[in-house]
C-alpha positions as semicolon CSV with decimal commas, in nm:
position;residue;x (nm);y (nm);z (nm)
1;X;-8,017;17,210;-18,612
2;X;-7,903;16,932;-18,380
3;X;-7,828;16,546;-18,478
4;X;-7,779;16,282;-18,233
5;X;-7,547;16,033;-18,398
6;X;-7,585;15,671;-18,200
7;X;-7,326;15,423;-18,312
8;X;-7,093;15,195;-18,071
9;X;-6,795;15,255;-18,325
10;X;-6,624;15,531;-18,205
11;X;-6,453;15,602;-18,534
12;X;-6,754;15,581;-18,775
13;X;-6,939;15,820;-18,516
14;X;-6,632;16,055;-18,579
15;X;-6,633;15,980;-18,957
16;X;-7,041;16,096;-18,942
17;X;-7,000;16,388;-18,663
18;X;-6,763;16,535;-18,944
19;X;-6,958;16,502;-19,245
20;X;-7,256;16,678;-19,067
21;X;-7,052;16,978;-18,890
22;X;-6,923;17,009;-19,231
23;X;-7,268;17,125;-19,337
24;X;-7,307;17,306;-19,028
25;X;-7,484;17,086;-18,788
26;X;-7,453;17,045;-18,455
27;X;-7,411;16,689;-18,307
28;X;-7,404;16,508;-18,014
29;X;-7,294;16,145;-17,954
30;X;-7,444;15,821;-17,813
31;X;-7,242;15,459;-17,778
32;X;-7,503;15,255;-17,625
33;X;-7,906;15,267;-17,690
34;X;-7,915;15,348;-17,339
35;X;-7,695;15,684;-17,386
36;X;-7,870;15,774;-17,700
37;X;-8,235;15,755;-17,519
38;X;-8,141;15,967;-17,267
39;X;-7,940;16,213;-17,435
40;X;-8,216;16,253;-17,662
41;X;-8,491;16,338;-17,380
42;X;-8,212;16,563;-17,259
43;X;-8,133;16,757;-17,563
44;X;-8,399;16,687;-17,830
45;X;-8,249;16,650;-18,100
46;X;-8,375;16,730;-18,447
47;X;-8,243;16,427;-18,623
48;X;-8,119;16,129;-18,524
49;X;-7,876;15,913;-18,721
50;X;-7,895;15,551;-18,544
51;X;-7,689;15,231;-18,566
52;X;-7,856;14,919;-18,514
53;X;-7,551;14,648;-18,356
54;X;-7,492;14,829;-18,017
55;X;-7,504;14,743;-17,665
56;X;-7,726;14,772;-17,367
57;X;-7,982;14,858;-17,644
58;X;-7,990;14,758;-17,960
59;X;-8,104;14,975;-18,258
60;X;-8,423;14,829;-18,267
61;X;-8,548;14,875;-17,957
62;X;-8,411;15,272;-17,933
63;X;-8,634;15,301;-18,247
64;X;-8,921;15,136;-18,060
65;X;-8,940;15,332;-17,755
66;X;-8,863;15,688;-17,934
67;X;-9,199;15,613;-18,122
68;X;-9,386;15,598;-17,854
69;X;-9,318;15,941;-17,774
70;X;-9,212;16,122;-18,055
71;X;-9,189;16,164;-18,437
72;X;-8,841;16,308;-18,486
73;X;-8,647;16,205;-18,821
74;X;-8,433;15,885;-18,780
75;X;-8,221;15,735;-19,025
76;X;-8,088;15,383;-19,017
77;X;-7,733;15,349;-19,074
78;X;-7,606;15,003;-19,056
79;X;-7,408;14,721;-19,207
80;X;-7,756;14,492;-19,191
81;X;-7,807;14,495;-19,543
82;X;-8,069;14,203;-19,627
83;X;-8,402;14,354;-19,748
84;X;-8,561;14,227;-19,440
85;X;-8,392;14,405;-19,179
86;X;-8,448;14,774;-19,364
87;X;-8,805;14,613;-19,382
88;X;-8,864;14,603;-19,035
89;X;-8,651;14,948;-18,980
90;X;-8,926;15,065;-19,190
91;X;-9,241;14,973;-19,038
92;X;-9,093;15,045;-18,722
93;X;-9,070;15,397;-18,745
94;X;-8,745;15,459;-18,932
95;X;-8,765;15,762;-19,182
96;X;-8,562;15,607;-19,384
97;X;-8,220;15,341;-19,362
98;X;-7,862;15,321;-19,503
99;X;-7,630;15,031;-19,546
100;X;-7,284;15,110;-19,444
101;X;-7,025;15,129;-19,657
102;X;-7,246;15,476;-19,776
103;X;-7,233;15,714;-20,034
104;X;-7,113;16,093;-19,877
105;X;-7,324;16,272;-20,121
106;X;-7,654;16,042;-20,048
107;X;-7,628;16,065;-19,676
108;X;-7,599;16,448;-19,707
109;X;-7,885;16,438;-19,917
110;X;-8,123;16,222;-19,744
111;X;-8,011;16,417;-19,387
112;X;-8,070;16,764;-19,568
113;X;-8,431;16,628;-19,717
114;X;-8,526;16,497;-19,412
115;X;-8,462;16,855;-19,195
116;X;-8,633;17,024;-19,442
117;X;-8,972;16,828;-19,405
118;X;-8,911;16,855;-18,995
119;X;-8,870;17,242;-19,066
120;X;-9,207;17,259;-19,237
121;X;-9,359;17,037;-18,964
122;X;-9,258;17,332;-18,702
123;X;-9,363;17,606;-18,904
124;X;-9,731;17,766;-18,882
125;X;-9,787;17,785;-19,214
126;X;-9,667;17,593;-19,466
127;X;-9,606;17,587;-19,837
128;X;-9,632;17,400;-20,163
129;X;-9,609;17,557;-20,498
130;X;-9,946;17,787;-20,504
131;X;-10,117;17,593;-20,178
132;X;-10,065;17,699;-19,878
133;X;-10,164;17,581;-19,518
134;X;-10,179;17,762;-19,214
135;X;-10,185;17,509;-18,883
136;X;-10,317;17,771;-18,620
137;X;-10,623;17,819;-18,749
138;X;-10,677;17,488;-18,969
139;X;-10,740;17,659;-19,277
140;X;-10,580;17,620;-19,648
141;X;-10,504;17,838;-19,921
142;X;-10,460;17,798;-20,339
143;X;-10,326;18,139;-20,480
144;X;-10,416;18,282;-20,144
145;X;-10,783;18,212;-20,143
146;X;-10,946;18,033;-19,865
147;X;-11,084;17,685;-19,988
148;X;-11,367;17,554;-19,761
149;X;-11,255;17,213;-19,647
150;X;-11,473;17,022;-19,440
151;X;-11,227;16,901;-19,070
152;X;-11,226;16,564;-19,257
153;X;-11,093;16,714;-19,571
154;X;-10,816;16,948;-19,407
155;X;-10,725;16,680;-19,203
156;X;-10,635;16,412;-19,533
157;X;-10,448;16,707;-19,687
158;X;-10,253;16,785;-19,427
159;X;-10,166;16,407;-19,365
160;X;-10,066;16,361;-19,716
161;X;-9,864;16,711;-19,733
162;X;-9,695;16,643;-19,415
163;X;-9,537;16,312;-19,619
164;X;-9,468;16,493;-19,941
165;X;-9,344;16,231;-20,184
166;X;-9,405;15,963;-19,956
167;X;-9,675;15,709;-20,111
168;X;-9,943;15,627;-19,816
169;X;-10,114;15,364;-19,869
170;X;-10,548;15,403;-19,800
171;X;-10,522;15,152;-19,505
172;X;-10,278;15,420;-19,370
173;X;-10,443;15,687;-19,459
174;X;-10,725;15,578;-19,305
175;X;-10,608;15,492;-18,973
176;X;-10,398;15,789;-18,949
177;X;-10,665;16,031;-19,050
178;X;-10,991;15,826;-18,900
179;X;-10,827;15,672;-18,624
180;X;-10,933;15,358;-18,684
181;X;-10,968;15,011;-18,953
182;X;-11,280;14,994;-19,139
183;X;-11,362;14,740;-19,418
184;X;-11,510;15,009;-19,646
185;X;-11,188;15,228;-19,656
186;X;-11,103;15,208;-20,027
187;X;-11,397;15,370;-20,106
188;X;-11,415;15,610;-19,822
189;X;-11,025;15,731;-19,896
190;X;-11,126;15,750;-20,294
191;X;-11,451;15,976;-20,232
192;X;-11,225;16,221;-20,009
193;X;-10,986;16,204;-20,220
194;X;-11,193;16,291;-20,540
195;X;-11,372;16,593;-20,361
196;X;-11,023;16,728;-20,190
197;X;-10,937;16,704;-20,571
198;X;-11,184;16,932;-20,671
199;X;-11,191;17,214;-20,451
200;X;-10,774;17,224;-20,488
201;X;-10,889;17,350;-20,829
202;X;-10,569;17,408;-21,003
203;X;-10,377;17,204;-20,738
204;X;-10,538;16,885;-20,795
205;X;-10,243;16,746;-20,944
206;X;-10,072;16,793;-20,620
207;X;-10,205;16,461;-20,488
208;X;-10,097;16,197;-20,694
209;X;-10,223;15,819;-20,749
210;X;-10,013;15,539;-20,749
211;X;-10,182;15,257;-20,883
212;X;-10,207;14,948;-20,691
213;X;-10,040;15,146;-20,389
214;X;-10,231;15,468;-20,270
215;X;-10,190;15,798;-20,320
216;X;-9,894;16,041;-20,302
217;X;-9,846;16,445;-20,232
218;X;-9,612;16,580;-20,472
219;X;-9,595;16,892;-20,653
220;X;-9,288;16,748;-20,923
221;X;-8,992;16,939;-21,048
């Protein structure tokens, strides 16, 4: 799989381009936000490991306009280290963000989880434990039986799988599954969620609550 690694400093971009070959990635390099938005509508890259303090573009505004177009993985890796700047990387877009100096080990990690949900997200059919869903013809599976979801119901699962251990909360639920705000949407997420629940039959567990936060897709150790 390919990484674009955007970072002005020629020998951290070195320092990362090694760690990931190491694992057997390919990479390609950006020194400006300028370079890295065009070598990523050139190449499209599966990953892209982005620096915020760089010229012509700055971090923030790379992350900005990739959004508008696409959902690839991006990880933050910067020397901004105040709680509000990984904040905003955040709810802009960012998958997830590092403060330089980083641990080897963790950015492997976080790289290698990352890939792995973006693999799923290309696949057909995907799987978790004893569910299964197949994206070409909308349908999921527990033990390989068909459950009969409503296009509602399929839709919430698939949102909430697609952002395993992630914890959504039912504002974004809502608009991401809806499409829109509404002022009834705790108890519109909780009803779904309760009759989703039931006909995943032995894979209820599989969506999780998190009090006073949402809910969570996670099917544990």
């Amino acid at each position: 799989m390919k990484i674009l690694v955007a970072d002005d400093e020629r020998v951290m971009c070195e320092l990362i381009c090694d760690i990931l070959q190491n694992q057997g990635y390919e990479t390609i390099v950006a020194h400006d936000g300028k370079e890295a938005l065009d070598l990523f509508k050139q190449e499209h890259a599966d990953l892209i490991v982005l620096d915020v303090m760089m010229p012509k573009y700055d971090g923030w505004t790379v992350l900005e306009k990739i959004r508008e177009f696409s959902d690839v993985p991006i990880i933050i890796l910067t020397a901004l280290e105040s709680e509000r700047n990984e904040l905003r990387g955040l709810t802009t877009g960012a998958d997830d963000y590092i403060v330089k100096p980083f641990s080897y080990e963790v950015f492997v990690a976080r790289v290698n989880v990352l890939l792995k949900k973006q693999l799923r997200k290309n696949n057909s059919v995907l799987k978790w434990g004893d569910l299964s869903i197949n994206k070409l013809n909308c349908k999921a599976y527990v033990k390989e039986k068909e459950i009969q979801l409503t296009n509602m119901e399929y839709n919430l699962l698939l949102y909430l799988a697609d952002n395993e251990n992630i914890v959504k909360s039912r504002e974004q639920i809502f608009r991401a599954v809806w499409g829109s705000d509404n002022s009834h949407t705790s108890r519109t997420i909780d009803t779904h969620i309760k009759v989703l629940r039931a006909k995943l039959g032995v894979c209820a567990d599989y969506i999780q609550t998190v009090r006073g936060r949402g809910y969570c897709f996670s099917i544990g150790e």
